[in-house]
KEKOL-718857 format. One record per atom (N, C-alpha, C): residue number from 1; residue in three letters; atom name; x, y, z; chain. Coordinates in nm, 2 decimals, padded with zeros to 4 digits, m for minus. Each point is the difference from the previous one (the first is absolute). Layout:
NUM, ala, CA, X, Y, Z, A
...
This chain:
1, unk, N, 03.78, m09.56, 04.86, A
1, unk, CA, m00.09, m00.04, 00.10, A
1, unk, C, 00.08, m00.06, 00.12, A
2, unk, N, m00.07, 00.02, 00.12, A
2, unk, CA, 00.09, m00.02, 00.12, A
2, unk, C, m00.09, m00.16, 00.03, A
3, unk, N, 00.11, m00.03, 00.08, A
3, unk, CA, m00.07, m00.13, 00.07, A
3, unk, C, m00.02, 00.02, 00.08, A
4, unk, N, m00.13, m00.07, 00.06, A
4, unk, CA, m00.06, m00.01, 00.15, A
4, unk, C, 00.06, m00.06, 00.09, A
5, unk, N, 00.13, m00.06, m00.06, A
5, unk, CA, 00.04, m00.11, 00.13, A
5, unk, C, 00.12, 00.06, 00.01, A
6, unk, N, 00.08, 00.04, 00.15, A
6, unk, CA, 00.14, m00.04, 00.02, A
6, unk, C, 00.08, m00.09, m00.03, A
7, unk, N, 00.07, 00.07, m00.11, A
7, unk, CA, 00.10, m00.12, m00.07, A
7, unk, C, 00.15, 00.05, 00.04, A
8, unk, N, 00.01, 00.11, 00.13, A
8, unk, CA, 00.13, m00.02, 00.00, A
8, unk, C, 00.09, m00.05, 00.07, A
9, unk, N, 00.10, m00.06, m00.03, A
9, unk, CA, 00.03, m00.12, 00.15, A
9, unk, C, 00.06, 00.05, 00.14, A
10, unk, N, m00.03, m00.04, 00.09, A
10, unk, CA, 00.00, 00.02, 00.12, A
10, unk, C, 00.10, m00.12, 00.04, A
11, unk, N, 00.14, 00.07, 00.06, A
11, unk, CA, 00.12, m00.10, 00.06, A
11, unk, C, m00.11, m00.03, 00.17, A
12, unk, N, 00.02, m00.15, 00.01, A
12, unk, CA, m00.04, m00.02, 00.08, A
12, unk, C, 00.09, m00.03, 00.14, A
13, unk, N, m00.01, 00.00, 00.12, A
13, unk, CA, 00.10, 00.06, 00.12, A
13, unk, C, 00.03, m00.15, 00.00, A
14, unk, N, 00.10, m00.04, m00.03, A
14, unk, CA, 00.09, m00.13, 00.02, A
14, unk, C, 00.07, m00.02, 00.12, A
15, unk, N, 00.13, 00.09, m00.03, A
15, unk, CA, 00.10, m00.02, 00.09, A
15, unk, C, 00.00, 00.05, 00.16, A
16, unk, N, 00.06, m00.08, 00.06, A
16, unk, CA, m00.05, 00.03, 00.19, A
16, unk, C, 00.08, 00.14, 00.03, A
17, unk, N, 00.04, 00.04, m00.06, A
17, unk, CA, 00.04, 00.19, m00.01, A
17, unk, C, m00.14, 00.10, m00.04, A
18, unk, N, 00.01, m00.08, m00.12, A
18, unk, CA, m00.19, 00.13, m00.04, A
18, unk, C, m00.06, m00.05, 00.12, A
19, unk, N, m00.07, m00.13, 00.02, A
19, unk, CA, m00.09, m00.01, 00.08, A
19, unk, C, 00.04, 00.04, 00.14, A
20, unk, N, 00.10, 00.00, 00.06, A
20, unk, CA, 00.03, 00.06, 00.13, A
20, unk, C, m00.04, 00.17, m00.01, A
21, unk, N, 00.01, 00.02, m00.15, A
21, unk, CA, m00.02, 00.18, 00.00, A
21, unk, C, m00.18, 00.02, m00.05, A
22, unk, N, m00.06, m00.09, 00.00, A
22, unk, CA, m00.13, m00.01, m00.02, A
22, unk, C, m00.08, m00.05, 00.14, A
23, unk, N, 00.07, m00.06, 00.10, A
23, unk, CA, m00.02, m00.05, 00.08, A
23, unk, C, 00.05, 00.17, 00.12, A
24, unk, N, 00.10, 00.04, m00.04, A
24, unk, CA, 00.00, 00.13, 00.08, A
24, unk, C, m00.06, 00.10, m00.01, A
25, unk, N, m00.06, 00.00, m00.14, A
25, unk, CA, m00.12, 00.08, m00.06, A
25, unk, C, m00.13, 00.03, 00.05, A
26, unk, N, m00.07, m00.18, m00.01, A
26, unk, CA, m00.15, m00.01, 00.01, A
26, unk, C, 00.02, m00.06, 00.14, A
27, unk, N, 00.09, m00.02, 00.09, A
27, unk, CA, m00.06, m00.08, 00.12, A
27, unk, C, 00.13, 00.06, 00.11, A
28, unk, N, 00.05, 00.15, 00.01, A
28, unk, CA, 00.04, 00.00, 00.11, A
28, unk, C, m00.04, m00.01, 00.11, A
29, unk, N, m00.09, m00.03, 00.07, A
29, unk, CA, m00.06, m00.02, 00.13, A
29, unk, C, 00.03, m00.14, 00.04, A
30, unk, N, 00.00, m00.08, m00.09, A
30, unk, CA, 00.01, m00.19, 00.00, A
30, unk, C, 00.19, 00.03, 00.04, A
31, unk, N, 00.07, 00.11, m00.07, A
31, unk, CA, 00.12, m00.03, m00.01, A
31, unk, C, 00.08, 00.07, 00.14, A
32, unk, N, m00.11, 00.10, 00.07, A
32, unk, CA, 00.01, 00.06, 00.10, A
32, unk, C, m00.04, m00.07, 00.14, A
33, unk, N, m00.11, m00.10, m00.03, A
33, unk, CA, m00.04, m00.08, 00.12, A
33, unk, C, 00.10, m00.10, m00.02, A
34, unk, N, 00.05, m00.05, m00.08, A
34, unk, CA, 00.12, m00.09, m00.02, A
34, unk, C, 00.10, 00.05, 00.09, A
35, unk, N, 00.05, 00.07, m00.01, A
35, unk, CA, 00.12, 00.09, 00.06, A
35, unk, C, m00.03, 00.01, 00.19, A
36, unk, N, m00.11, 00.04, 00.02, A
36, unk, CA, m00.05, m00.02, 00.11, A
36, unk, C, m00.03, m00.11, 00.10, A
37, unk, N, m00.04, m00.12, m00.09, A
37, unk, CA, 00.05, m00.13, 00.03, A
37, unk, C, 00.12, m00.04, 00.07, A
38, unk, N, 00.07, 00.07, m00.08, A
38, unk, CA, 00.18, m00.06, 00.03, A
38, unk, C, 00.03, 00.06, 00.10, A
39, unk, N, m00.06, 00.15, 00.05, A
39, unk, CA, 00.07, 00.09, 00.10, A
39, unk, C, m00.11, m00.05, 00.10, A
40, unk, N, m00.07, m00.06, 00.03, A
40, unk, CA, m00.13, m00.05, 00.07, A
40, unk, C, 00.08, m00.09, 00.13, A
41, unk, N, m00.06, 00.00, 00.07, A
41, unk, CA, 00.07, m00.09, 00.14, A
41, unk, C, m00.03, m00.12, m00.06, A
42, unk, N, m00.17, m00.06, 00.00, A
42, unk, CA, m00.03, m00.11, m00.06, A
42, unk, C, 00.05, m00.07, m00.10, A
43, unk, N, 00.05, 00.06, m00.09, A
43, unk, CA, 00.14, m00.04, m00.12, A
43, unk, C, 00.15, m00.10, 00.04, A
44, unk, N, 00.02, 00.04, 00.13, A
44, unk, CA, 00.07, m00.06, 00.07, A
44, unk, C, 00.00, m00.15, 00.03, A
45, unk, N, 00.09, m00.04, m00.04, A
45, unk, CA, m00.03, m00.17, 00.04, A
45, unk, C, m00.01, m00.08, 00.11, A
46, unk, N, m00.12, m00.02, 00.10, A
46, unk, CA, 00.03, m00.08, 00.11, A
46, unk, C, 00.00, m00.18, 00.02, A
47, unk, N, 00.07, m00.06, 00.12, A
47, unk, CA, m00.03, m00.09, m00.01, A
47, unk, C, m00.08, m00.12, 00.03, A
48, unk, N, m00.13, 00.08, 00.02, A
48, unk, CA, m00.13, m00.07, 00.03, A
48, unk, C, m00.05, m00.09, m00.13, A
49, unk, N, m00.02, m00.10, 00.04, A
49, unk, CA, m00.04, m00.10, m00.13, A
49, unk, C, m00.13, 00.10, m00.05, A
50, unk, N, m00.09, 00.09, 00.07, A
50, unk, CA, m00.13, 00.00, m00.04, A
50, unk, C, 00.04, 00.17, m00.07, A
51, unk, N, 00.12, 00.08, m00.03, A
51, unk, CA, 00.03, 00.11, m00.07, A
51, unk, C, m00.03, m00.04, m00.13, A
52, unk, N, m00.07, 00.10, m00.13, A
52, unk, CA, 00.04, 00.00, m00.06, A
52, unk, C, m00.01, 00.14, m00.12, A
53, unk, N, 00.13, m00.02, m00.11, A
53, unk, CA, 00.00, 00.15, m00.02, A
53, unk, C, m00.13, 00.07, m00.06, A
54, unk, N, 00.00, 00.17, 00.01, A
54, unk, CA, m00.07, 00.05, m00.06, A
54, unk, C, m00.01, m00.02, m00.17, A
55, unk, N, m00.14, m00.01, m00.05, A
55, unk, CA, 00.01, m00.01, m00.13, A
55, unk, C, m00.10, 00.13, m00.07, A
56, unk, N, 00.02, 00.04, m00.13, A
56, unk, CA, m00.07, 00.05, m00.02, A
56, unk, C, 00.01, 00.00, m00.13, A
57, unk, N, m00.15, 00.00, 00.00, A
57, unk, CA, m00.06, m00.01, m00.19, A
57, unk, C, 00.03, 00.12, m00.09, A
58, unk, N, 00.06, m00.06, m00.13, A
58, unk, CA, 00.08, 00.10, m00.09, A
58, unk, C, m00.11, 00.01, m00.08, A
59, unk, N, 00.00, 00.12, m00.10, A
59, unk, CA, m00.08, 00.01, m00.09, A
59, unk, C, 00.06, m00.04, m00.12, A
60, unk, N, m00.07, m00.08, m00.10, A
60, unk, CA, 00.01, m00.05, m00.09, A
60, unk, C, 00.06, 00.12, m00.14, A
61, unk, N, 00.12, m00.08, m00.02, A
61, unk, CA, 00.07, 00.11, m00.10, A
61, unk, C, 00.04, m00.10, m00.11, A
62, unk, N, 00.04, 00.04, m00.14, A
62, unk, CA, 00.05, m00.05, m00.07, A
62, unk, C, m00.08, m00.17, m00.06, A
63, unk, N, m00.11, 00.03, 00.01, A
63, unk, CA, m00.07, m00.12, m00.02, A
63, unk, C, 00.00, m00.09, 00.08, A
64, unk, N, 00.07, 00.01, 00.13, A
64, unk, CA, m00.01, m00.10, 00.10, A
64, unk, C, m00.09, m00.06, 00.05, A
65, unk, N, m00.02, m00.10, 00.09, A
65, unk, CA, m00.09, m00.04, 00.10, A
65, unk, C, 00.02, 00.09, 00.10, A
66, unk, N, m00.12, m00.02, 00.12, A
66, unk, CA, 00.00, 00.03, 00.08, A
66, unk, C, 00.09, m00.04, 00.10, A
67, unk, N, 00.13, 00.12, 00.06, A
67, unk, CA, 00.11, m00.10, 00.04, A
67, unk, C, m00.02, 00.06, 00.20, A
68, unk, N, 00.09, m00.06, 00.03, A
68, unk, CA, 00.00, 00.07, 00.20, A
68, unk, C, 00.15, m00.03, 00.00, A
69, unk, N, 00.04, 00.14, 00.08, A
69, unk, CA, 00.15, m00.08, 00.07, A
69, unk, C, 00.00, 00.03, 00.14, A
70, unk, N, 00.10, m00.07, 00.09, A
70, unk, CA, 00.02, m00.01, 00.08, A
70, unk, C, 00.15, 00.02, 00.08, A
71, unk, N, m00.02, 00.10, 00.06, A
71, unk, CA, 00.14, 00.09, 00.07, A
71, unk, C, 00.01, m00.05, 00.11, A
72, unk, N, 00.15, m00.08, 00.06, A
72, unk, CA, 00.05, m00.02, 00.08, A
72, unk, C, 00.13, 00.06, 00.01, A
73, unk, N, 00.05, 00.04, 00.14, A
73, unk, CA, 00.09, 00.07, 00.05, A
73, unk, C, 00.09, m00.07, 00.10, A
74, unk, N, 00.14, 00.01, m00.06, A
74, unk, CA, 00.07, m00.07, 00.15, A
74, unk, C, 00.10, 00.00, 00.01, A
75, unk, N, 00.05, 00.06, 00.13, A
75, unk, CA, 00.10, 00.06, 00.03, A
75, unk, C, 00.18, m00.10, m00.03, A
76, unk, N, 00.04, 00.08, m00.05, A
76, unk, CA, 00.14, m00.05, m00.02, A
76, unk, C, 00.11, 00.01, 00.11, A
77, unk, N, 00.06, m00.16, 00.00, A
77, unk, CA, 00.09, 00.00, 00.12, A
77, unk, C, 00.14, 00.02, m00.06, A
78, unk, N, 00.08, m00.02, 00.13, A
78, unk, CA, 00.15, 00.07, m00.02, A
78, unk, C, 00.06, m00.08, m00.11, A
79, unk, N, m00.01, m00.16, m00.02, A
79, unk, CA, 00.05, m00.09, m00.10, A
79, unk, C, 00.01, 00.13, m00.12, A
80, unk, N, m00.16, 00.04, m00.04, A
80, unk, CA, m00.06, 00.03, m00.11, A
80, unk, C, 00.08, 00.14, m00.05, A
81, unk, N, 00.01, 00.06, 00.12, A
81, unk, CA, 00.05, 00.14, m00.02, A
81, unk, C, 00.16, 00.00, 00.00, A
82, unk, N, 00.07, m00.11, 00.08, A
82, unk, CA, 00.14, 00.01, m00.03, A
82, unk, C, 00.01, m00.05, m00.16, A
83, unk, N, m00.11, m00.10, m00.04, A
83, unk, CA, 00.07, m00.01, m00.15, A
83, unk, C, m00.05, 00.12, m00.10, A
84, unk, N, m00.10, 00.08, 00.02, A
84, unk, CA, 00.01, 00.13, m00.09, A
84, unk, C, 00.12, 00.08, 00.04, A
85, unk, N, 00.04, 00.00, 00.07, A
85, unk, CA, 00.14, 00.09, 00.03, A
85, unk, C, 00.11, m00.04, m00.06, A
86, unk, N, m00.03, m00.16, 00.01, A
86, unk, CA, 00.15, m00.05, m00.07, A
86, unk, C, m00.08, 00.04, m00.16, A
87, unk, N, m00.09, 00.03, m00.06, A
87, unk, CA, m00.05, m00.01, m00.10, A
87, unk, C, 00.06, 00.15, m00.04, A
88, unk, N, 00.05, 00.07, 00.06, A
88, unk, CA, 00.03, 00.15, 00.00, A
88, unk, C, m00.14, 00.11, m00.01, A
89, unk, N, m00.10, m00.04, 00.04, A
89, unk, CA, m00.08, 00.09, 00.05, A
89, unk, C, 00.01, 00.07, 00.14, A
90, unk, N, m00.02, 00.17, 00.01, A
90, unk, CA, 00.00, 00.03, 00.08, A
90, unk, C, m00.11, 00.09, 00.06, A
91, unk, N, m00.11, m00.10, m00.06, A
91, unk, CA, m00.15, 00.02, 00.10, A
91, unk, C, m00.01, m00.12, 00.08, A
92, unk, N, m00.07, 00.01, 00.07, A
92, unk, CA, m00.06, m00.09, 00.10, A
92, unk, C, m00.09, m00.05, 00.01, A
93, unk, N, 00.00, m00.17, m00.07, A
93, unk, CA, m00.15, m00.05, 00.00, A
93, unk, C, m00.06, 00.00, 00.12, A
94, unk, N, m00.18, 00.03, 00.02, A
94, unk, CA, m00.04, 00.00, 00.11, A
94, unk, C, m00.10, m00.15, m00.03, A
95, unk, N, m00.07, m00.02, m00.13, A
95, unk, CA, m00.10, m00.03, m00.01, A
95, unk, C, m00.01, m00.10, m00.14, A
96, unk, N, m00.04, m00.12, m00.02, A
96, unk, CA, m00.01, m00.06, m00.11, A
96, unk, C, m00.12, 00.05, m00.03, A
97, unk, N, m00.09, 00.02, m00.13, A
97, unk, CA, m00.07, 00.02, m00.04, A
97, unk, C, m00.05, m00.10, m00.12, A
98, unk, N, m00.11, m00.11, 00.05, A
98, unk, CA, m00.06, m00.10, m00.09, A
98, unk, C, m00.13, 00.02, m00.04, A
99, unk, N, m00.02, m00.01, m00.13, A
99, unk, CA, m00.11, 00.05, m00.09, A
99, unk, C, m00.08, m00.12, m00.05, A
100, unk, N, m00.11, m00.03, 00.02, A
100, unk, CA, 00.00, m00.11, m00.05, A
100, unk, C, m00.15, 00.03, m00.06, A
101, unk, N, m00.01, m00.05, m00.20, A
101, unk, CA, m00.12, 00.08, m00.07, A
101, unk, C, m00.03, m00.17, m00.02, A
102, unk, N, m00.13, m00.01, 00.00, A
102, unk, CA, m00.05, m00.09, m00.03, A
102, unk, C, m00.16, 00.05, m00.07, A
103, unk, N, m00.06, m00.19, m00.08, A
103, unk, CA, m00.12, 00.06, m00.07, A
103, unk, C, m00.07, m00.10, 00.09, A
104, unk, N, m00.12, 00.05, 00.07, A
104, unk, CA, m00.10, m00.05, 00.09, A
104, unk, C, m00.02, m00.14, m00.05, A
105, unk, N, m00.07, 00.01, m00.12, A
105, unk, CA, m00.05, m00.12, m00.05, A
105, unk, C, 00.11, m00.14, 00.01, A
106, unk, N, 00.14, 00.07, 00.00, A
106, unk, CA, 00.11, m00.11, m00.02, A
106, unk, C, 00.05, m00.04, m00.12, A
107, unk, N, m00.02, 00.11, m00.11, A
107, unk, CA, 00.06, m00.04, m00.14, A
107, unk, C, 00.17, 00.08, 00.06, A
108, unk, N, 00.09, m00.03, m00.09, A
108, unk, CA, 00.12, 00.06, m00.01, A
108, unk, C, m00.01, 00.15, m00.02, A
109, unk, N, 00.04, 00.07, 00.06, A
109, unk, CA, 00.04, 00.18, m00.01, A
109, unk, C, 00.08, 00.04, m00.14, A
110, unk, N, m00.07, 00.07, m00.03, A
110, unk, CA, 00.08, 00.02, m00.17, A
110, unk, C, 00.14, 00.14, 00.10, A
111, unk, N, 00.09, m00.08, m00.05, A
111, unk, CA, 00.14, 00.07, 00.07, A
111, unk, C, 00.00, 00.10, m00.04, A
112, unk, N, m00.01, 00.03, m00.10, A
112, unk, CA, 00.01, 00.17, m00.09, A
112, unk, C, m00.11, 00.05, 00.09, A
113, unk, N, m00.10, 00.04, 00.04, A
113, unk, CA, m00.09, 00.07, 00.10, A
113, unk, C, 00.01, m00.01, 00.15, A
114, unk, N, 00.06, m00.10, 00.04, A
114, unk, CA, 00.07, m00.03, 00.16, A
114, unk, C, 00.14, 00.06, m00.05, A
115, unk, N, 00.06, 00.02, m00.05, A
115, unk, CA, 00.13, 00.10, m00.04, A
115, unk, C, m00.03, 00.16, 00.03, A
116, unk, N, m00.08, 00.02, m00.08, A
116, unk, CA, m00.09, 00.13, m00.01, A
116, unk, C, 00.01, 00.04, 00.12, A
117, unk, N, m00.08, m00.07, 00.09, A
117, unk, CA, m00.05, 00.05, 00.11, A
117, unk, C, 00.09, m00.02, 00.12, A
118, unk, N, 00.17, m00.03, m00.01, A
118, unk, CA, 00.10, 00.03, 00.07, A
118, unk, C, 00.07, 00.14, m00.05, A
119, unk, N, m00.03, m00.01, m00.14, A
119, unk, CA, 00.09, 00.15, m00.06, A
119, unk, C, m00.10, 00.08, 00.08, A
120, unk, N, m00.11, m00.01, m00.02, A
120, unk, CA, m00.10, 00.10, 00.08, A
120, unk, C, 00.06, 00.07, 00.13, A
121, unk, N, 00.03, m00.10, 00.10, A
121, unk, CA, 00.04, 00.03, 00.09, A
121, unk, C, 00.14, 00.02, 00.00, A
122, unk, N, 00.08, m00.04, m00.04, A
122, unk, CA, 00.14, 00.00, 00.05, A
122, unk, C, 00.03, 00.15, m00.10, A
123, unk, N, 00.07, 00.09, m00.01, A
123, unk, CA, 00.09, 00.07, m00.07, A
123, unk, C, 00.07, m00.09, m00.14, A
124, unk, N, 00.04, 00.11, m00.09, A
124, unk, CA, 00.07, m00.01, m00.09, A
124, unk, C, 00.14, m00.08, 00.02, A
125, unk, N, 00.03, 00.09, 00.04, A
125, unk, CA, 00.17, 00.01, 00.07, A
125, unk, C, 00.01, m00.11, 00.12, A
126, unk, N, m00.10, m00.05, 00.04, A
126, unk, CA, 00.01, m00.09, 00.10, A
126, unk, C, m00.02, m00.13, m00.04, A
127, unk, N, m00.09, m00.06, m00.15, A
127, unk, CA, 00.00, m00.08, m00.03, A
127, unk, C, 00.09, m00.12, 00.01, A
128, unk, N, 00.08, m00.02, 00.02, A
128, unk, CA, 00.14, m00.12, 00.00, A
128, unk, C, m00.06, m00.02, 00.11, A
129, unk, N, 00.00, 00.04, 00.09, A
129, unk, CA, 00.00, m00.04, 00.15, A
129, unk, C, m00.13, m00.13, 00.02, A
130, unk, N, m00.05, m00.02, m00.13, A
130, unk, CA, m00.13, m00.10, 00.02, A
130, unk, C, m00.01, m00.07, m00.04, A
131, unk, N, m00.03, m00.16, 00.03, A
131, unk, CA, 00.08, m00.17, m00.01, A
131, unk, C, m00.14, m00.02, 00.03, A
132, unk, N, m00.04, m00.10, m00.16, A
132, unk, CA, m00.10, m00.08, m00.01, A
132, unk, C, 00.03, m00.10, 00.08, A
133, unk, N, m00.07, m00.10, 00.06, A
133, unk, CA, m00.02, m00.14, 00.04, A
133, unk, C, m00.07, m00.11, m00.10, A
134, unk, N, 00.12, m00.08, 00.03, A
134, unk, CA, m00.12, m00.13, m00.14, A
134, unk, C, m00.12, m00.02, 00.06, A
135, unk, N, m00.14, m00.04, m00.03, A
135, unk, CA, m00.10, m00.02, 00.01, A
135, unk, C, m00.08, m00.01, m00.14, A
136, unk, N, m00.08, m00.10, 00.06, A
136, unk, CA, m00.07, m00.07, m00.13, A
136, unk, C, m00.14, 00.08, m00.06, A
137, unk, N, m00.07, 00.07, 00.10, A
137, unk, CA, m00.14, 00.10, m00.06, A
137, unk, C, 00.04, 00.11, 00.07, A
138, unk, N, 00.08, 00.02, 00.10, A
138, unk, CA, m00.05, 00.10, 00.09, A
138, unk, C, 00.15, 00.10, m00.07, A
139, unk, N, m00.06, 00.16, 00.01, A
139, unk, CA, 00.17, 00.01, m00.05, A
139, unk, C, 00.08, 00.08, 00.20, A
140, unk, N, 00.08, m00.02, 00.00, A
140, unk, CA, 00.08, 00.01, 00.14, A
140, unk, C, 00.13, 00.06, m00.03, A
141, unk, N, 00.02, 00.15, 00.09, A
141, unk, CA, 00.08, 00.09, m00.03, A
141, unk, C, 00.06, 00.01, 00.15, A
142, unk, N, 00.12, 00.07, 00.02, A
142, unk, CA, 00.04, 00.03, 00.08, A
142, unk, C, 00.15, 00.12, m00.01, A
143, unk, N, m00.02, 00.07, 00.11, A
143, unk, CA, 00.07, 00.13, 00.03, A
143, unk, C, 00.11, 00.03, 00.12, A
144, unk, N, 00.10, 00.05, 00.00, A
144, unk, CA, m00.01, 00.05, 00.16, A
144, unk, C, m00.02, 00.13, m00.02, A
145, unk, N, 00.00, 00.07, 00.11, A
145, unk, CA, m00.04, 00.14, 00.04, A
145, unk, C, 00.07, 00.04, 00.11, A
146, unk, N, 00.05, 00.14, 00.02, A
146, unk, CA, 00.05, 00.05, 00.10, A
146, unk, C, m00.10, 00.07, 00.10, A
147, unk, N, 00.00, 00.04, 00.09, A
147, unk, CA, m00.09, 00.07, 00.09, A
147, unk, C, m00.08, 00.11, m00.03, A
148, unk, N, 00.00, m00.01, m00.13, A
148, unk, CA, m00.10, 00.17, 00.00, A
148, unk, C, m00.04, m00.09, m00.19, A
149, unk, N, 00.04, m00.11, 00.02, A
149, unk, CA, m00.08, m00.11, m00.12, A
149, unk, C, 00.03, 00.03, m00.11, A
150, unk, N, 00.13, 00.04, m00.05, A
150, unk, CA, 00.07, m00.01, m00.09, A
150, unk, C, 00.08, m00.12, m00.06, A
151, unk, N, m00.04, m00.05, m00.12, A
151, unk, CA, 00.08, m00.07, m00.05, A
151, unk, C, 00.16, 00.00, m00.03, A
152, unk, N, 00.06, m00.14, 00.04, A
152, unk, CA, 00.12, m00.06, 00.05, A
152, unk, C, 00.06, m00.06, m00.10, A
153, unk, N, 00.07, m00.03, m00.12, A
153, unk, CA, 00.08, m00.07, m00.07, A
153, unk, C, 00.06, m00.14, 00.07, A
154, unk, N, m00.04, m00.08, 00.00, A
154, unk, CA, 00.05, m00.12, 00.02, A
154, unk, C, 00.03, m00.16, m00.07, A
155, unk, N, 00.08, m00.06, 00.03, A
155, unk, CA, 00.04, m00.10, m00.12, A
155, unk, C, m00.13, m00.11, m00.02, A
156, unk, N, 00.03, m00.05, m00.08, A
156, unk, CA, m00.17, m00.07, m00.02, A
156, unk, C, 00.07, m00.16, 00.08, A
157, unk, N, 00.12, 00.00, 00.02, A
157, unk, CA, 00.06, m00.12, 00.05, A
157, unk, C, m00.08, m00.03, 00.16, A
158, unk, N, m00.04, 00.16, 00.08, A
158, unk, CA, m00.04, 00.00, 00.10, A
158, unk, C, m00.13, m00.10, 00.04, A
159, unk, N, m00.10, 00.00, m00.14, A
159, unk, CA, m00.13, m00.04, m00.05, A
159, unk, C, 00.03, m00.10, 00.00, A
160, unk, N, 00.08, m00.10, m00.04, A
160, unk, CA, 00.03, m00.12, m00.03, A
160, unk, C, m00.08, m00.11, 00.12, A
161, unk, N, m00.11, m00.11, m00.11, A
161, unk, CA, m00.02, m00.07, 00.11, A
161, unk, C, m00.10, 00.01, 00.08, A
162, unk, N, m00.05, 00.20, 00.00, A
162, unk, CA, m00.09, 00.00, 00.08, A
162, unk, C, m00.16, m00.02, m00.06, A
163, unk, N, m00.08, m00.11, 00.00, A
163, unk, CA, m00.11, m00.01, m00.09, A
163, unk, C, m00.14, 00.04, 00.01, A
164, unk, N, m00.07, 00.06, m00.04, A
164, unk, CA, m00.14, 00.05, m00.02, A
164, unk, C, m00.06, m00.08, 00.08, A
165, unk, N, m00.05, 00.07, 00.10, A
165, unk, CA, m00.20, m00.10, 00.05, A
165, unk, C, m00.05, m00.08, m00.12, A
């Protein structure tokens, strides 16, 4: 006699790799307006007190809350780029790229799904290039990029110091 119930077990999507690949699965358009964000004029950082970045609401994956991030852009000066050179890279940062996932309500961002949702965007092979920020709920990433928004390998020494909104 068979049983009526599914008894067979189901691996559940844990690690910020499956869910980045579940996240590229069920929600490319979230991961495509993401992308669009960053190439966006508005993405750009100005220095009007009353600017502030584009955000936009993620779809809930991996058991999460309801999370939003917010993309700012901003341009890299010569300091920045003479030290990727001494770094022996030989692309040319154009652009910092800061990600910032937060949960509306203000509980803490479960890292494994704000992880997710940088593998989302960033490449495989580009991954290194991306330096969490300490922060206490919010989780806060950051990138450089070259002019056509490719990720840049840089020392995390560069990060140093610089702290989360």
């Amino acid at each position: 006699m068979q049983s009526m119930f599914n008894t067979s077990a189901t691996t559940p999507i844990t690690t910020p790799t499956a869910l980045a690949n579940d996240i590229l699965t069920r929600s490319p358009e979230t991961v495509d307006a993401l992308h669009a964000i960053m190439h966006h004029p508005r993405s750009l950082s100005r220095p009007s007190a009353t600017w502030r970045p584009p955000v936009k609401t993620l779809p809930r994956t991996g058991g999460s809350e309801q999370l939003t991030a917010a993309v700012t852009r901003r341009r890299v000066g010569p300091r920045a780029r003479a030290r990727i050179r001494g770094y022996g890279q030989t692309q040319v940062p154009a652009y910092l790229i800061e990600l910032r996932i937060t949960d509306p309500s203000g509980l803490p961002v479960d890292r494994r799904v704000a992880e997710a949702w940088v593998r989302a965007l960033v490449p495989d092979e580009a991954i290194e290039a991306v330096h969490e920020l300490p922060a206490t709920r919010a989780a806060n990433y950051v990138w450089l990029v070259d002019g056509q928004f490719n990720p840049i390998e840089s020392p995390s020494s560069m990060f140093e110091g610089l702290v989360a909104a």
